[in-house]
C-alpha positions, -999 to +999 in steps of 0.1 A: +001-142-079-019-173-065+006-189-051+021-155-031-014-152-015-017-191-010+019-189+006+007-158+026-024-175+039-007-209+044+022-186+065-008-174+087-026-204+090+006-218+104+010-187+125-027-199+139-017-233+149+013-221+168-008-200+186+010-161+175-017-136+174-042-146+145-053-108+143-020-098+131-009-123+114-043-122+097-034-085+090-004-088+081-011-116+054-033-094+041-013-063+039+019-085+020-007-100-007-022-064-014+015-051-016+025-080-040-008-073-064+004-036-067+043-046-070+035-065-102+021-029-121+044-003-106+052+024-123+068+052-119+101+068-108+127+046-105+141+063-072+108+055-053+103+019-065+139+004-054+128+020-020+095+004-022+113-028-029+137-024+003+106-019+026+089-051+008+117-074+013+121-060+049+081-064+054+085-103+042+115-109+063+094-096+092+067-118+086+085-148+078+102-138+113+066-135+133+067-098+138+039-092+122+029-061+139+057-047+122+053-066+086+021-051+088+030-013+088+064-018+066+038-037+044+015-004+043+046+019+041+059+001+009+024+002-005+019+038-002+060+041-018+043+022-051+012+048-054+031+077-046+039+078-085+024+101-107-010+089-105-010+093-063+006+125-068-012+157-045-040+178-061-028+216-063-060+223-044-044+218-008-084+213+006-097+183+022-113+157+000-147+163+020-147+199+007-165+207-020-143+225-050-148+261-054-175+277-071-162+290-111-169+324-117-192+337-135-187+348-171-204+385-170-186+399-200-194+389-236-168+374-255-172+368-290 
């Protein structure tokens, strides 16, 4: 994994001397080497990972390409793809994060 996110910063650092955008590329770097982390420990459906893979290769093949723009949001889509297994699965509670769960109710009967 060291020498992905060497690669990636050595990419961008390349990127900087041929005077592209050092913002993106900066992003973009970033958003492949937290997508290759999460790659290494995906789990879940087998469905959703070979289409978090396509977007991945697609993301690198921008970058390597200087869209990086582009690489950056493909990179983001196929992250999302690799949590959207069962642990980033929805709540059943369709509410906000910022709401506060609902209140239980009260026991008032005795049950013995």
């Amino acid at each position: 994994m060291r020498k992905a996110v060497f690669g990636l910063l050595l990419l961008a650092g390349l990127a900087l001397a041929q005077g592209a955008d050092y913002r993106q590329a900066a992003l973009a770097a970033s958003a492949l080497a937290r997508l290759q982390a999460v790659a290494q420990s995906a789990q879940g459906e087998a469905k959703l990972l070979d289409w978090a893979k396509g977007v991945q290769a697609r993301a690198e093949k921008d970058f390597e390409a200087k869209a990086y723009f582009k690489a950056a949001r493909e990179a983001q889509a196929a992250l999302l793809l690799y949590r959207g297994g069962p642990r980033g699965a929805p709540s059943a509670d369709p509410r906000p994060p910022w709401v506060p769960p609902r209140p239980r109710p009260l026991g008032l009967g005795v049950e013995g």
